[in-house]
C-alpha positions in Angstrom: 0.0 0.0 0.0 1.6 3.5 -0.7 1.8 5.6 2.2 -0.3 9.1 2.7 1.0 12.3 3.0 0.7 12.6 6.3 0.6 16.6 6.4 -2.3 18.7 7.1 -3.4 20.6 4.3 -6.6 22.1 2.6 -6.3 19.7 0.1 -5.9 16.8 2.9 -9.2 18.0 4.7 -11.3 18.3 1.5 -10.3 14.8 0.6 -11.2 13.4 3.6 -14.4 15.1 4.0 -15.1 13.9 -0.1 -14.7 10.5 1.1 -17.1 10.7 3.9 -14.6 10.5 7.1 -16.9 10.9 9.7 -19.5 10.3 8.6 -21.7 7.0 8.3 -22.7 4.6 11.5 -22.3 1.0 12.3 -20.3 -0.9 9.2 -20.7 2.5 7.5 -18.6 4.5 9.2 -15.3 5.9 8.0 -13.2 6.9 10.8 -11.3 10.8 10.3 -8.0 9.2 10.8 -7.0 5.8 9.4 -3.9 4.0 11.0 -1.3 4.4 7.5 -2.4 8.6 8.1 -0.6 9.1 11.6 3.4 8.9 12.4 3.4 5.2 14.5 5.5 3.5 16.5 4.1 0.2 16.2 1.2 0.3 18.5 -1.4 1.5 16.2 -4.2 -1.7 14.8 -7.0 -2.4 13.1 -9.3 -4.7 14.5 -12.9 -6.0 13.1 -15.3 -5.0 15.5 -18.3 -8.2 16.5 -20.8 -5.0 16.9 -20.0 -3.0 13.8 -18.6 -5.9 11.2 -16.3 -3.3 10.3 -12.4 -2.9 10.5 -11.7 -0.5 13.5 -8.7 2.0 13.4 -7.0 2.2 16.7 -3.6 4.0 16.8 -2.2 3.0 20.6 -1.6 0.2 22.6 -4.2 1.9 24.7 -7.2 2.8 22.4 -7.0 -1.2 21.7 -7.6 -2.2 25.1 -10.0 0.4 25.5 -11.8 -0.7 21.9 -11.7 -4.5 23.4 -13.9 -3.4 26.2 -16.5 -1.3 24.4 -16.5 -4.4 21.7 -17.5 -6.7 24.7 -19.3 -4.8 26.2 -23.3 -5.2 26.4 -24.6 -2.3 27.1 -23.0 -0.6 23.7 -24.6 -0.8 20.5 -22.3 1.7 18.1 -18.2 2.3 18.3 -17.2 4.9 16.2 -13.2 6.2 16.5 -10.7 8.7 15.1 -14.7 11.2 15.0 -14.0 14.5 13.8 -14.7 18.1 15.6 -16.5 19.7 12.6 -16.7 22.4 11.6 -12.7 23.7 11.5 -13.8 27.1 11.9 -16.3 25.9 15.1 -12.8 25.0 17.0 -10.5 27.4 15.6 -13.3 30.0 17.1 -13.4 27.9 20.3 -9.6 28.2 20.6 -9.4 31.8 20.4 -12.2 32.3 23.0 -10.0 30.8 25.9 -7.0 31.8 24.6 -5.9 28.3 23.2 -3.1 27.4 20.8 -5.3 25.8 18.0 -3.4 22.5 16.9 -1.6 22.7 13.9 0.7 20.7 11.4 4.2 20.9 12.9 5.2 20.8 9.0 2.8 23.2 7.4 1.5 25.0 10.2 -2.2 24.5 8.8 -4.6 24.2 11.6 -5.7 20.5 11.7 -8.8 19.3 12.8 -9.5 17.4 16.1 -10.3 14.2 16.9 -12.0 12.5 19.8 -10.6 8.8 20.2 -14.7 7.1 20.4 -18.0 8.4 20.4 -19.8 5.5 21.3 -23.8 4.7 21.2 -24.8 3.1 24.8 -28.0 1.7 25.8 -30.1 3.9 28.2 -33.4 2.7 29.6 -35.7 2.7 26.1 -34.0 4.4 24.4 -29.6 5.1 23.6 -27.7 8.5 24.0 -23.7 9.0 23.3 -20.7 9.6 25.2 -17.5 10.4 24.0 -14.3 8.6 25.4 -10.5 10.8 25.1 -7.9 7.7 25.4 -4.8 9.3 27.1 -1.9 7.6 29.6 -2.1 8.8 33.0 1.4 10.5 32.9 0.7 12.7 30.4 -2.8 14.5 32.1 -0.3 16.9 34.0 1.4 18.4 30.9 -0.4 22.1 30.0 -0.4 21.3 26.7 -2.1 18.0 26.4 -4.6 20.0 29.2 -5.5 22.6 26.5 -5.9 20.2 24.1 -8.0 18.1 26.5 -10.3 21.2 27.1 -10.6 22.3 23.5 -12.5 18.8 23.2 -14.4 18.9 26.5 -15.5 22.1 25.6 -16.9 21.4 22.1 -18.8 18.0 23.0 -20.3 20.4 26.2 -21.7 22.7 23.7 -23.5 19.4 22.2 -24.9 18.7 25.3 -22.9 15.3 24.8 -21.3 13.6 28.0 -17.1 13.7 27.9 -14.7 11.4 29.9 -11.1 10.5 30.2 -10.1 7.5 29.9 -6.4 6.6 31.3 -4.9 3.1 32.0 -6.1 2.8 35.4 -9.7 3.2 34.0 -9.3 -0.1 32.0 -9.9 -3.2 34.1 -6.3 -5.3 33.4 -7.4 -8.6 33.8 -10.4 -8.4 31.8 -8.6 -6.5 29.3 -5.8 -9.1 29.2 -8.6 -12.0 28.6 -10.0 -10.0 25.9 -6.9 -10.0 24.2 -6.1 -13.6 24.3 -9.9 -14.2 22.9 -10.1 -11.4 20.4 -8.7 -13.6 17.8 -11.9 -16.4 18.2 -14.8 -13.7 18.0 -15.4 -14.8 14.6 -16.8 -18.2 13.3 -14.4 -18.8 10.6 -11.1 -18.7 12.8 -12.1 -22.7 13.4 -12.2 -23.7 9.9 -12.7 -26.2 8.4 -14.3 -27.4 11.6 -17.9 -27.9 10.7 -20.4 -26.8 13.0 -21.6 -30.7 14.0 -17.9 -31.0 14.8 -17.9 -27.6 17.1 -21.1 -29.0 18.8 -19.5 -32.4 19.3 -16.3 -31.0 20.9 -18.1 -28.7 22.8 -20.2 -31.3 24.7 -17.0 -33.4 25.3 -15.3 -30.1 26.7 -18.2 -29.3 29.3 -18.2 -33.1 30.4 -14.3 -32.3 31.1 -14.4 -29.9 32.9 -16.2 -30.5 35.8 -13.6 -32.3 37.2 -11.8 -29.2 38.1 -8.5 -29.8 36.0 -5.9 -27.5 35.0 -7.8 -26.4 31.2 -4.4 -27.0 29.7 -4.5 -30.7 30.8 -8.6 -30.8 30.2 -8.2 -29.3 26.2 -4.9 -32.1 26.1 -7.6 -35.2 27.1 -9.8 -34.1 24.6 -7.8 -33.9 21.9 -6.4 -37.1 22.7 -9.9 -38.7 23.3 -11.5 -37.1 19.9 -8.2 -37.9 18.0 -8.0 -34.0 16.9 -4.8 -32.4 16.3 -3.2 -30.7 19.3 -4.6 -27.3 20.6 -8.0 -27.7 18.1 -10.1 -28.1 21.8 -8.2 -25.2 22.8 -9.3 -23.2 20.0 -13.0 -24.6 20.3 -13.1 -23.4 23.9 -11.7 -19.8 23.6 -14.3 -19.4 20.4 -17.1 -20.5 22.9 -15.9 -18.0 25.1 -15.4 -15.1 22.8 -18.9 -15.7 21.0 -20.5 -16.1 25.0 -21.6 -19.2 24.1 -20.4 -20.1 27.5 -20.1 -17.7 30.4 -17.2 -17.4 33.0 -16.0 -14.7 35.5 -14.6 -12.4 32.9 -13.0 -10.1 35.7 -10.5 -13.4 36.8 -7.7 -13.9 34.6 -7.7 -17.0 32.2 -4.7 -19.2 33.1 -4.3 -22.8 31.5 -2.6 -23.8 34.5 -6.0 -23.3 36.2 -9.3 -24.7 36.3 -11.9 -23.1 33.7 -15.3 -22.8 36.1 -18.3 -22.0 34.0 -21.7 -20.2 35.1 -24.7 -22.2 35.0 -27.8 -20.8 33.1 -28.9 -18.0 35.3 -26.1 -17.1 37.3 -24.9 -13.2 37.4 -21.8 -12.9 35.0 -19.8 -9.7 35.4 -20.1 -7.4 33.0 -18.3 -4.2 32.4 -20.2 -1.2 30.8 -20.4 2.5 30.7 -21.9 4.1 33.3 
């Protein structure tokens, strides 16, 4: 893929704008900023999202563990990232009125427009409303700058009527996050191909038989392979699908560990949940 120009210009915001950034909802949206358009050092993703269907842009180690939770979570309906403060002049205005360096392109000096990192659709009695998340590290929320910056944002989604948080690391439940991770990758159906779905089934039952008698899951996913004849770490797979897709429940807040027992919640049992309050 050729790279972007990565500077700010006239020409870079009327492009964007032509292609609809910002615009659209669910599997329609088109974030402002896509990963190849911002300097990285690695850390920046994109993910498919289970709620949207879509490819999610994430650029830090820390919007991805963030975008993990809001995925998962059931109490959100819409994800959308990188969303645009529109109009330029709205900002630029705003920025002036409390005496605010506006942002601008280190390179060009041309004023660039602002992002908040999710505005995000949550469930709310009948009906849904919106909140918008800013994604920043805990270390940096006592530098001025990234405080003006911080404001400028806070500021614009007040004027919207449109509740603002900060989100830092210590926000972002660690254990749950870190058992996201390690099931992101079996949210979708077709990571277990060419499994059929009479074979899933079949494993499945086998697994649940296993492990009620409290065993390591390392040494229960081991017997089953063994038992079925399937290659080694095909029950594995089977059981983190299952619990990426819900189709069984577990204490999500409790880290996963092979070495430990996998204890499942019977039908009706309350399963922690993280949401948005």
């Amino acid at each position: 893929m050729a790279k972007r120009k990565r500077e700010s210009t006239p020409n870079t915001i009327e492009r964007r704008t032509k292609e609809g950034r910002g615009t659209g909802r669910g599997v329609d949206y088109k974030p402002w900023l896509l990963v190849q358009d911002v300097p990285s050092q690695g850390l920046a993703s994109r993910v498919k999202g289970v709620k949207t269907g879509r490819v999610h842009h994430l650029l830090s180690q820390l919007e991805y563990r963030c975008f993990l939770i809001l995925d998962w979570s059931e109490r959100i309906t819409d994800i959308r990232e990188q969303f645009p403060l529109l109009p330029l002049d709205e900002t630029l205005a705003l920025a002036e009125s409390l005496g605010i360096k506006h942002p601008r392109d280190p390179k060009t000096q041309i004023p660039t427009v602002l992002t908040s990192d999710f505005l995000i659709t949550v469930k709310q009695g009948e009906g849904t409303g919106e909140q918008v998340l800013s994604i920043k590290p805990s270390n940096q929320l006592s530098r001025p700058r990234v405080l003006e910056k911080l404001e400028l944002e806070r500021q614009y989604w007040a004027k919207r009527q449109v509740p603002w948080h900060i989100v830092t690391e210590q926000d972002i439940p660690r254990s749950l996050a870190d058992n996201l991770e390690w099931l992101q990758p079996y949210r979708f159906s077709d990571v277990l191909s060419p499994l059929a779905s009479s074979d899933i089934q079949r494993i499945r039952v086998v697994l649940e038989q296993a492990l009620l008698k409290v065993q390591p899951l390392s040494d229960v996913v081991r017997a089953v392979d063994d038992r079925l004849g399937l290659d080694p770490g095909t029950s594995l797979s089977v059981a983190r699908h299952l619990l990426a897709t819900r189709a069984w429940r577990t204490n999500w807040m409790a880290p996963f560990n092979l070495s430990q027992p996998l204890v499942l919640q019977r039908p009706g049992e309350l399963s922690s949940e993280v949401g948005v309050s």
